[in-house]
N, C-alpha and C positions, 0 to 999 in steps of 0.2 A: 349332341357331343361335338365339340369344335375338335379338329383337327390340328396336330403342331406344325406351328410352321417355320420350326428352325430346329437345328443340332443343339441348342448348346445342354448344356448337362445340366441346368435348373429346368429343364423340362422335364426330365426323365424322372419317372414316378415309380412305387411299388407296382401299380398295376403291369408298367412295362417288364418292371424284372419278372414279373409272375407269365405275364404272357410270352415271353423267351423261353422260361424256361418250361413251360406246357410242348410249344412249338416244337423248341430244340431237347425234348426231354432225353435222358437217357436210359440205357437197356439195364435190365436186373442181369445179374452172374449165369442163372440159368434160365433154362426155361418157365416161360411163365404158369400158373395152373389154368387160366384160362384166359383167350381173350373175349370181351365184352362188347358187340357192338349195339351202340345206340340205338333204337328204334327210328328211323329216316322216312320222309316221304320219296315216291317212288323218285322224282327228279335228284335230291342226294342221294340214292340207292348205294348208288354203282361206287361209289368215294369208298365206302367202308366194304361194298363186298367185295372189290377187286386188295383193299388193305388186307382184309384177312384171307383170301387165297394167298397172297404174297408173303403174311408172316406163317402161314400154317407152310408153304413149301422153303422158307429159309430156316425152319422151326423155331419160332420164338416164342411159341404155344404147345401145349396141351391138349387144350381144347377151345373150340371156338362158341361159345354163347349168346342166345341171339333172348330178346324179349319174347317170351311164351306167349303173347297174346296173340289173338284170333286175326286178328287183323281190326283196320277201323280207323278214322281220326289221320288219316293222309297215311298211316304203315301199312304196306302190305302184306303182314302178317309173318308168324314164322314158318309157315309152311313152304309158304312163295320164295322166302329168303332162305329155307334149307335147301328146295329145287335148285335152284340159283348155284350157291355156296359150293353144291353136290357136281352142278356141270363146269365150274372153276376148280375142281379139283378137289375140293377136302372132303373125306371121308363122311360117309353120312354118320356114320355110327362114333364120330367125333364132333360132333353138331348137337346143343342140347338147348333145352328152353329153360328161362329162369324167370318165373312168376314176377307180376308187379306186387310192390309194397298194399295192401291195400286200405292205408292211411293217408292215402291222396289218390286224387282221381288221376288219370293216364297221364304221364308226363315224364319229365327226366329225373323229376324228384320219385313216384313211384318206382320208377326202374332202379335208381341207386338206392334205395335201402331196399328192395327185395334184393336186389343183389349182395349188398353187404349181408344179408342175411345167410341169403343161401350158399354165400361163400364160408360162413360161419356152420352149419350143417354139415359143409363137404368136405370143412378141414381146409379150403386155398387160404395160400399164404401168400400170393404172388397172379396180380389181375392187370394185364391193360386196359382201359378204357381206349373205347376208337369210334372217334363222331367223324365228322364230314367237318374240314375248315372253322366254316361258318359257327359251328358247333361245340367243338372241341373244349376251349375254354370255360364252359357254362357247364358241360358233361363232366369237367373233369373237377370241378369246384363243388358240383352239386358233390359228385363222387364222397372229398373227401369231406364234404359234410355229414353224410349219412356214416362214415369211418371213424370220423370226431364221435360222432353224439350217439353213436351203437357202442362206442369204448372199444371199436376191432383194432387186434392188431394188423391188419390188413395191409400190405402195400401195394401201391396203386401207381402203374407207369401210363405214360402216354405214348398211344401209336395214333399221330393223325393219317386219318383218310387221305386220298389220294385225292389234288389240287383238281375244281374244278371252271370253268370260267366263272371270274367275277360278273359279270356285263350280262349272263344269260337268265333271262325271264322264267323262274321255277316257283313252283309251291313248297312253303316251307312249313315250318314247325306246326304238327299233328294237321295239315292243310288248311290254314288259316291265316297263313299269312301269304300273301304274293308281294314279289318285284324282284331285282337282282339280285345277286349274292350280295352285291356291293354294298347294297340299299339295307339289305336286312340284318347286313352285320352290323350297323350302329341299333338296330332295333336287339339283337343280339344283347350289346353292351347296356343298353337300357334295361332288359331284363335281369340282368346281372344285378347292377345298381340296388333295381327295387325289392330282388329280390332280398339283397344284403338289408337293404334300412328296413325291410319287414319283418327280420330276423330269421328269415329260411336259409340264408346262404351264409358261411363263417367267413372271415373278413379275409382280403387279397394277403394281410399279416399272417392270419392265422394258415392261410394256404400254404404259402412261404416256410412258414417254419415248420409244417408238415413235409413239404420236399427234403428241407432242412435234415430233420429227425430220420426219414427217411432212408438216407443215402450216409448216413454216419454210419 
């Protein structure tokens, strides 16, 4: 993926408006029913647990939801992340696990439709997703795909993680991938891409006009 290398305004694409407005998203009226954080390898950890200390003490939540698995595949499990969560302040008994989809193997696709599911179970009507930078965009795409194609009325904000260096040499996605943030964010976009022409992910349109619907 080339890089732009000018302002002018026939560059600017849907993809751009969609990644502004993930970035810069805005807050629902109240409180959310739960926040969601992504399953991370231990080097992104800290991006989403220190986010959700921070939205659980300015209350922009509920409750805070972490991937139910055992651990394995670069996550440290939710046990390790409730420990964690627990000595950053939030309540334990506000900490809950939400099973993966089990129509795909571990991933951020399994995570967003067990989610949209178990949000369907528990009655939320109101979820932030919260990855790490690098992430974000892919988490929140997948998100409203598993939202489209479950027919939830679910709505779905964005709290990104908290910025960590670009330049520093970490293990990423389920620990499979190495090199910089920098580096793996265009592997990021790539994943994106294929995952759309394979038909797993609904188009940068169809996202759009879900924020769209959204916020009317």
């Amino acid at each position: 993926m080339k890089r732009p290398k000018n302002f002018e305004l026939s560059s600017f694409s849907e993809l751009d408006e969609l990644v502004t407005r993930v970035f810069c998203d805005t807050a629902p009226k109240t409180p959310a029913d739960v926040a969601y954080l992504f399953g991370e390898t231990a080097d992104n950890e800290s991006s989403v647990l220190v986010a959700a200390s921070l939205m659980w003490k300015l209350g922009r939540t509920k409750l805070i939801a972490l991937c139910g698995h055992s651990g394995g595949r670069g996550y440290p499990g939710f046990d390790n992340w409730k420990e964690k969560l627990v000595g950053l302040g939030v309540p334990a008994k506000k900490i809950i696990g939400v099973s993966l989809s089990r129509d795909f193997p571990p991933s951020t696709h399994a995570e967003s439709f067990g989610l949209v599911r178990y949000a369907k179970d528990n009655d939320w009507k109101i979820i932030y997703v919260v990855a790490p930078p690098i992430h974000q965009l892919r988490a929140f795409v997948t998100a409203v795909t598993a939202v489209l194609r479950e027919k939830s009325p679910l709505l779905i904000y964005n709290f990104v993680g908290i910025p960590q260096r670009w330049e520093e040499h970490i293990i990423h996605s389920q620990g499979v991938q190495e090199g910089t943030r920098s580096e793996l964010l265009v592997g990021e976009m790539k994943k994106i891409e294929k995952y759309y022409k394979k038909g797993d992910l609904v188009s940068g349109e169809e996202a759009l006009k879900y924020l769209d619907k959204r916020d009317k």
